[in-house]
N, C-alpha and C positions, 0 to 999 in steps of 0.2 A: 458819212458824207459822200465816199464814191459810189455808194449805192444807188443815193438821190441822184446823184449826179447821170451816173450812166444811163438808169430808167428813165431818167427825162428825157436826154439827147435818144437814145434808142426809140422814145416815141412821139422822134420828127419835131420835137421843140428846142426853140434858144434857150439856154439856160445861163445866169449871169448870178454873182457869187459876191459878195461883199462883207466887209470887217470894219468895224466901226473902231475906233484910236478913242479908246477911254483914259483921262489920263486917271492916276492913282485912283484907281476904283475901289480897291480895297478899303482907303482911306476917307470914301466919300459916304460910305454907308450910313443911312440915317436910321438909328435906332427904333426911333417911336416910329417913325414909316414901316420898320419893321416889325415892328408891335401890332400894326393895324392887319399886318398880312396874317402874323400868326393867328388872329383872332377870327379872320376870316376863313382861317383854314381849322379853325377848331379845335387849337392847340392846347390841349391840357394846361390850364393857368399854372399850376405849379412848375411846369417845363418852362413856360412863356414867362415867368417872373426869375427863373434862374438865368435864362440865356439874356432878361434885359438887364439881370444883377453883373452878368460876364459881359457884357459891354458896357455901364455904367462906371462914374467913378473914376475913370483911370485917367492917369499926369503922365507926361511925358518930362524929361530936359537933357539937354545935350550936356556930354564932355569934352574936352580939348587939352589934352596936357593934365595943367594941372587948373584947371578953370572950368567953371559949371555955372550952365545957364539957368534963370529961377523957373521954378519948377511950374507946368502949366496944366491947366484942367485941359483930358481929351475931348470930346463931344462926340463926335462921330468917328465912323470907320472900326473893322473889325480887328484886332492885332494880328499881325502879319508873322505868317510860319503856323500860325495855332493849328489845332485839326478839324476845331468849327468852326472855321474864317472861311475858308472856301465854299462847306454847305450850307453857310446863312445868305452870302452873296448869292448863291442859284437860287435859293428860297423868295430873295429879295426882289430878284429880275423875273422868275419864270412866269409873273402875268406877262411881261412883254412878249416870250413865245407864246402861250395862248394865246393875245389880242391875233398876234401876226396871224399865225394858223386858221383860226376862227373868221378872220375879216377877211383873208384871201385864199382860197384852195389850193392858187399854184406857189404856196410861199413853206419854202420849208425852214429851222433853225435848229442851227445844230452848237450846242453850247459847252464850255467846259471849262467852271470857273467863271473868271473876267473874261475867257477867251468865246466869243459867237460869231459864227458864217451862217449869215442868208443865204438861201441860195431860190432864185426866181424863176419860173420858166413860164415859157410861153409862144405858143406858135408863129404869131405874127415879131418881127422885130421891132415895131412900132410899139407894140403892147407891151413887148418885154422892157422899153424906154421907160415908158409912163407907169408901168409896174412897177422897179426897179426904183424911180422917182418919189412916186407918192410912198412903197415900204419904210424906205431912209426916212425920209422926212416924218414919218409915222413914229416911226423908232426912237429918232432923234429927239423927238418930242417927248414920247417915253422916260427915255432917260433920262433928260434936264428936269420930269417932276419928282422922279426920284433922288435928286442932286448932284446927277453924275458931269462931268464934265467931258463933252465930245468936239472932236479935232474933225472936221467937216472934212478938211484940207492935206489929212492925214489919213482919210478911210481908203482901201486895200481895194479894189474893184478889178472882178475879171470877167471876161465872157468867152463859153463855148465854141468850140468849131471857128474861130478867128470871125466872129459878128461884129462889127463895131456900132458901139452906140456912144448915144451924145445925152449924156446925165449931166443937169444942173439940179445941185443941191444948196437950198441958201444961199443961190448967188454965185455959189463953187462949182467950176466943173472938173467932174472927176475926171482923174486922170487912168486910163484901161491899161491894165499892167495885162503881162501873158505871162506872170509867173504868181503863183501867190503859195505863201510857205503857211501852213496849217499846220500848228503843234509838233512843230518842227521837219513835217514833208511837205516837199516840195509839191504843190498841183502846179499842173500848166494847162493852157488853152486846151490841148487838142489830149488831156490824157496818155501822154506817150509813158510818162513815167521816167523817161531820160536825163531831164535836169535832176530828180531826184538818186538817180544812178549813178552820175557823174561826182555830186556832191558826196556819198558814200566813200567812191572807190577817190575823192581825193585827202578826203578824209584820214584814211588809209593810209593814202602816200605818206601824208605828216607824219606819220606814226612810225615809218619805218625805220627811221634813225635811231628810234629808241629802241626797236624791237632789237635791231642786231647790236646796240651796248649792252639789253639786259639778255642777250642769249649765252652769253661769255661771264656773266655773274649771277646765274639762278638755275638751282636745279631744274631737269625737266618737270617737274608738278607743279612748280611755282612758275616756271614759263607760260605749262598750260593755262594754266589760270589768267596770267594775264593778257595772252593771248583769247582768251572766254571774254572775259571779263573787260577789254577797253576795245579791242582791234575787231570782235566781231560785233559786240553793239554797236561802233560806229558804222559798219559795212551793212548791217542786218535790221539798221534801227526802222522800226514801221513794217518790214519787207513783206508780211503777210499784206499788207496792202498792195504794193505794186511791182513785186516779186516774178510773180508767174504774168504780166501784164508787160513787161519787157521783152522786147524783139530778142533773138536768139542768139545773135551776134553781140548784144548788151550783156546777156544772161552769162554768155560765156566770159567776158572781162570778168565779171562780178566772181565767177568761179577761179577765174586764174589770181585774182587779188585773194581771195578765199586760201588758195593752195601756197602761196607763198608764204606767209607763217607756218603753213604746219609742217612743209616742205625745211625752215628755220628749224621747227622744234625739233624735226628727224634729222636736221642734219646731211640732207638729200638736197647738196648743193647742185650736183650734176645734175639733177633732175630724172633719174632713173629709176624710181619708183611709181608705177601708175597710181591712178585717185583711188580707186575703190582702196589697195594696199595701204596706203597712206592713212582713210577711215579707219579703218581697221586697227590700222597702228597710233593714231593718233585720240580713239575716241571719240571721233568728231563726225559727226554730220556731213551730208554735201550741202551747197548750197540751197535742192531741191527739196533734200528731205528733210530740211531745217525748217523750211518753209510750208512745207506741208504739216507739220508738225504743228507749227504755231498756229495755222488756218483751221487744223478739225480742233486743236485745244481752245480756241476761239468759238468754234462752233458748238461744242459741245456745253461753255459754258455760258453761252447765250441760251441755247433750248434750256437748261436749267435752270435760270433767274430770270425769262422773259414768262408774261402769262401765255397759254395755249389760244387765245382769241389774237395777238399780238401777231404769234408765230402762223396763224392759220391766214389770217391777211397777209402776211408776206409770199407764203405760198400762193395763196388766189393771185397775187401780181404778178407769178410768175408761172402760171397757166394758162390752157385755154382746155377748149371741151371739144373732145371728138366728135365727128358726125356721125359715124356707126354707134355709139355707145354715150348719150345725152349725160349718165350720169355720173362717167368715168374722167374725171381731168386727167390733161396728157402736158407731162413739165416738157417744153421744147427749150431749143434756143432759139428765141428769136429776133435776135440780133440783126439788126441790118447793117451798123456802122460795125467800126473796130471799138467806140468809144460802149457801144451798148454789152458788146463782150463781156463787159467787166462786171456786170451785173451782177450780183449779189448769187443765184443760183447756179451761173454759168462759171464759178468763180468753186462753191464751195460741193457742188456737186463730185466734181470724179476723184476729192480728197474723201467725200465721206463712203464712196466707195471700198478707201482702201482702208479702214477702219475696220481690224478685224478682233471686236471683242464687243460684245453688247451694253451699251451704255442708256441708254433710252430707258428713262424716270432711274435708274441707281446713282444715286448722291454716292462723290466719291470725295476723297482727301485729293489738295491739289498733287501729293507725292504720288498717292494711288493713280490718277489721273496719269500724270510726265509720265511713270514707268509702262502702264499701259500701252501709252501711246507712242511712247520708242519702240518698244514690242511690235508696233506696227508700220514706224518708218524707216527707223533706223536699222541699219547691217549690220554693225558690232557687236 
């Protein structure tokens, strides 16, 4: 999604982002509707009569105590927690991404589960209006023949570079938020990355009253670990996304919230140990090369699962062709804004630089993989 995002604003369009409020979507699934898709997708009948026998049949009823309600036929909806509830719902929706896609050029969808962000662009902000407009209502329509139920009145609407527009949907006008939380990071208007920063390191804060009870009741190994394990997911959650996309002065918070646990686990209350010694001693990553770390481990295992026509269009988007040499493309940055920076190549380029072991076509184990790649960020 910030890749959509930044390529668009980078070439001189509004871009505007939307999230549709489905309620119990999981719950709404219509089977035979789903029947009709598999059939159109060519689905092995034997596959297609087991997954409608695994949603068929099934009774739900409540208990309380010691009282129970009579027991009722389910009809729809896929069981919730299963491990084929979320890939029959994408199955179920993903005409609605192709219509979008197919019917508009500048309409991108980005989906995951029940959770999907439009995202629209468009030069003129008139057109990015009545884009914007007619998609929703498109969608919206969408969804209600599939039986889902949508909150008009509850959809999430942002737009790029602080553009304000005036969307009536249904009747509703949407209301332009300048923050919108995407699977749990924060995006904002302008790309800063900073409401996502701040929520990180307060994140952290919370945390720290437990860190120093359980520093006084757990071996060092067992500190590390939950020092790994709660205090840096919450600091580090997403950061390959807007990690290195944070002003310098933010990055360093981020690092000094980073050094005060491990600074805990040594016991380097005075604070007389510099960082690099601290890595060293603690096993741990800095903030930078944690994050580089995650960026090429991301990168490398996209080029391995994406087709080479997939991967050769993203390159073409992010070239152009010299004048001396017609047949040689030249990768630039050409970035105009701050927001286009963030671009997809401008982004994974001087990580895979520092990638020193050959990976390109060798399928690895993800353990093969991590140790590799500490080999290559990591100081310890």
């Amino acid at each position: 999604m910030q890749h959509h995002l930044a390529t668009a604003v980078d070439n001189k369009k509004n871009v505007a982002i939307y999230s549709l409020d489905m309620s119990a979507a999981f719950d709404l699934l219509r089977p035979h509707i789903l029947d009709e898709i598999l059939c159109n997708l060519n689905v092995d009948n034997y596959l297609r009569l087991f997954l409608m026998n695994f949603l068929s049949h099934r009774c739900a009823y409540v208990s309380m105590n010691e009282s129970e309600s009579c027991i009722l036929r389910v009809s729809t909806g896929v069981p919730q927690g299963s491990v084929l509830g979320p890939k029959l719902f994408s199955i179920y929706t993903k005409g609605i991404e192709q219509y979008l896609r197919g019917q508009y050029e500048d309409v991108k969808m980005v989906s995951y589960a029940d959770n999907s962000y439009v995202i629209c662009s468009a030069v003129d902000s008139k057109v990015l209006q009545r884009l914007v407009g007619t998609t929703m209502e498109n969608h919206i329509n969408m969804l209600l023949n599939l039986g889902m139920i949508v909150s008009t009145s509850k959809t999430e609407f942002m737009v790029m570079k602080g553009v304000k527009l005036d969307v009536i949907v249904n009747g509703v006008r949407l209301v332009q938020l300048k923050q919108l939380r995407v699977l749990g990071v924060i995006f904002d208007e302008g790309l800063t990355w900073e409401p996502q920063a701040e929520r990180s390191i307060l994140g952290c804060q919370r945390l720290k009253p437990a860190l120093h009870v359980l520093n006084g009741k757990l071996n060092r190994k067992q500190f590390r670990q939950v020092i790994t394990s709660h205090y840096f997911s919450t600091l580090f959650y997403g950061s390959e996304i807007w990690y290195t996309c944070l002003k310098k002065k933010v990055q360093k918070r981020i690092a000094t919230v980073h050094y005060f646990s491990l600074r805990l686990l040594l016991g380097d209350f005075r604070k007389s140990m510099n960082r690099r010694y601290i890595d060293n001693q603690s096993k741990r990553a800095s903030p930078t090369q944690l994050n580089n770390f995650k960026i090429a481990r991301a990168m490398i295992s996209i080029c391995h699962s994406t087709s080479p026509f997939v991967l050769f269009h993203e390159l073409l988007s992010h070239s152009m062709v010299e004048r001396r040499n017609p047949l040689r493309p030249k990768f630039l940055d050409m970035s105009r804004t701050k927001i286009g920076k963030q671009s997809l190549a401008n982004r994974v380029a001087h990580v895979a630089l520092n990638v020193n072991f050959d990976w390109c076509g060798i399928q690895m184990t993800k353990e093969m993989l991590r140790s590799c790649l500490k080999g290559s960020f990591f100081t310890y």
